[in-house]
N, C-alpha and C positions, 0 to 999 in steps of 0.2 A: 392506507396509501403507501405507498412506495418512497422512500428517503428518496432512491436516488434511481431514476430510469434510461437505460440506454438501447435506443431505438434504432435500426437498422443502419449502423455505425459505418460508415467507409474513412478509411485514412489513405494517403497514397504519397508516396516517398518520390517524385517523377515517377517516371514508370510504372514503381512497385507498388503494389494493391496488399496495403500492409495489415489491412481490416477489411472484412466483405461481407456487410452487412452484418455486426455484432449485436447481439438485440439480449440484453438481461436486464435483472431488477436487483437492490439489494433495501431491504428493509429494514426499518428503523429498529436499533439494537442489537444489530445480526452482525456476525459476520460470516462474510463470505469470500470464497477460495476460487479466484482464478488457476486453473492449472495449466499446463503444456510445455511440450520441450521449446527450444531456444527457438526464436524466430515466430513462435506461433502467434506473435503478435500480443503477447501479455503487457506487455510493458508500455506497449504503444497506448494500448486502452486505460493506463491510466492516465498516461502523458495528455490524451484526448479530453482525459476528464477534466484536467487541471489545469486545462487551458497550455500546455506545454507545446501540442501538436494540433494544429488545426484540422476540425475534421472535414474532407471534401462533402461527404451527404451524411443526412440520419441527422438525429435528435438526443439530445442530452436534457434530462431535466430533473432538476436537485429542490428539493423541499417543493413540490410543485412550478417552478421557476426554471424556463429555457434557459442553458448558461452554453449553447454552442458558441462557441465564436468567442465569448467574452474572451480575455486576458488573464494569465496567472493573478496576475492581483486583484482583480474583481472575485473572482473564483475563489481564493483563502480569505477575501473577507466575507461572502457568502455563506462559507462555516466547512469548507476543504481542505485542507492539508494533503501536503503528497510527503510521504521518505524515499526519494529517488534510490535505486539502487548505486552502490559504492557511497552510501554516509555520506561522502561530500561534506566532512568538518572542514572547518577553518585551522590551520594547525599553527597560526600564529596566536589563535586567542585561546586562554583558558576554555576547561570544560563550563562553567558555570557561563564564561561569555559567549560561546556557542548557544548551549542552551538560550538563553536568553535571546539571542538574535529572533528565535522561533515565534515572538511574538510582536513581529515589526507590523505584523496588519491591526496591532490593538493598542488604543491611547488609554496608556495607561502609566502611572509614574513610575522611574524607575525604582524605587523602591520597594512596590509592590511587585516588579517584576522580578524583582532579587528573593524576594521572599516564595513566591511561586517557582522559581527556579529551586530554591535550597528545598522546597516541598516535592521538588522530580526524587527529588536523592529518597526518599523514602519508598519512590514506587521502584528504582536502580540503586539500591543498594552496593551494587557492587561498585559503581563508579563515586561514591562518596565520597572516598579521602582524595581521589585526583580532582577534583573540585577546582582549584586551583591549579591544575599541570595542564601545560600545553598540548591542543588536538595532537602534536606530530608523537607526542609519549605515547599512543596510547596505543593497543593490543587493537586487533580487529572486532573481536566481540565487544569490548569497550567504547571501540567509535559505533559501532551500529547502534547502543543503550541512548550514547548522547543523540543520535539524529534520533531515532523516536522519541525523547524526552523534549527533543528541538520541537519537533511535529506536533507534539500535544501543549505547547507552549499557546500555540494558535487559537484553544481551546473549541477545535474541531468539533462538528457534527458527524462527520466523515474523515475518518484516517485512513491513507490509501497507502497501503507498506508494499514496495517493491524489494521482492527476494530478501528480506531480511537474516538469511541464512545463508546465502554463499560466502563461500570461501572460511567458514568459522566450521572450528571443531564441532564435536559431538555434543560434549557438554555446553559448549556452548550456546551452541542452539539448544537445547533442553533451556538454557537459563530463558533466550529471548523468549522462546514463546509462551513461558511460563508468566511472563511480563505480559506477553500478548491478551492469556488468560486475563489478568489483573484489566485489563486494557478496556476491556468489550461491557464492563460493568457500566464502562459511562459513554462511552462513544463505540458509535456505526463501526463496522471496518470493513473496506474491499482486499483483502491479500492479494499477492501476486507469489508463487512461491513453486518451485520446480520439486523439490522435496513433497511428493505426495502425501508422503504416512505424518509428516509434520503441518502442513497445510489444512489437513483433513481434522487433525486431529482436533484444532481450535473452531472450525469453521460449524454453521449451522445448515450450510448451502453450499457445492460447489458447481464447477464449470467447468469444463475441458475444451480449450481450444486447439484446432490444428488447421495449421497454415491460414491464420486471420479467420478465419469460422468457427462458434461455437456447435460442436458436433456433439454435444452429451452432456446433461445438466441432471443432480440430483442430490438427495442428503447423502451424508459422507458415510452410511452402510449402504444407501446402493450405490454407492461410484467403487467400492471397495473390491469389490467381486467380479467388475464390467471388465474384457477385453480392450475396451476403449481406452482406458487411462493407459494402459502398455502401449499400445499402439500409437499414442500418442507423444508418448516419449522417446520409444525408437523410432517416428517419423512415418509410423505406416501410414492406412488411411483407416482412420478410427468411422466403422458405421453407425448414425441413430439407429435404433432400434425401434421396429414394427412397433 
């Protein structure tokens, strides 16, 4: 069975039909690559997941369990975590107290939380010795490290990463995803990620959406080769195939 199923998905912004009828699966221990240019409605679908964005129709259902409609906080104590795109640290609190915020949906003492927190540093290494330094110090590949170290704070079934790679160098992103890798050993993951050839590369599964419909679903050697993912990022109109 399915972690996690999304069944003929509508979102709608007034007007705008920002989902239309999004229908996938992501299975337990997978992960899997949302892909599309801007607007194609990536982001919204996890916003929908996470209870961020209410969905107008369709069906959402997480460990066998309907969660449409629920509220973000029902939703990450459920076993969901979202990494919104732009990190969203706190840049008044240390790195370690960011972190640490990540697991406000679990009673647990905080000294145990400090101690799971100084155990992220060994999966981000790079962010170690700022431990200590305020979110506003830190590099952009550096805030990205602490929001998914925030993210798995929650000790998710489901880690939902939004574009984890914009606006970060080259090596940089070689570092996140390389974390990503580390990542999928213990938890689900749904990516959201514009960078194809990095998306692909961690994923088990992708998806190509364009303009709020998924148009092309497959393992990441046959999306490699498809017209579809181009077309989808210059905004043509990507066709399924026969």
């Amino acid at each position: 069975m399915a972690l996690l199923e999304v069944r003929n998905l509508v979102v709608r912004y007034g007007e705008i039909e920002a989902l239309r009828g999004v229908s996938f699966s992501v299975e337990e221990g997978k992960v899997v690559t949302l892909l599309g240019a801007n607007g194609a409605g990536k982001s919204t679908t996890l916003r929908a997941i996470s209870g961020l964005s209410k969905p107008t129709s369709g069906e959402i259902v997480f460990n066998g369990e309907t969660i449409s409609g629920l509220g973000p906080e029902a939703i990450v104590r459920l076993g969901i975590s979202h990494v919104p795109e732009g990190r969203r640290v706190f840049p008044g609190l240390t790195v370690k107290e960011n972190i640490m915020l990540g697991a406000s949906n679990r009673r647990v003492s905080k000294a145990l939380l400090s101690r799971e927190a100084d155990a992220m540093f060994d999966l981000f290494p790079d962010i170690r010795k700022f431990s200590g330094a305020l979110g506003w110090t830190l590099s952009g590949g550096q805030l990205q490290m602490v929001a998914v170290a925030r993210g798995l704070m929650a000790k998710p079934k489901l880690l939902l990463l939004d574009e984890p790679s914009l606006g970060l160098a080259p090596v940089i992103v070689q570092a996140v995803f390389k974390i990503i890798s580390e990542i999928r050993r213990n938890t689900t993951v749904l990516l959201v990620e514009q960078n194809a050839r990095m998306g692909l590369s961690v994923a088990d599964y992708g998806y190509v959406l364009e303009t709020g419909r998924i148009v092309l679903g497959g393992k990441p050697d046959e999306l490699w080769g498809n017209e579809a993912i181009a077309a989808a990022y210059l905004g043509g109109h990507a066709k399924v195939p026969a």
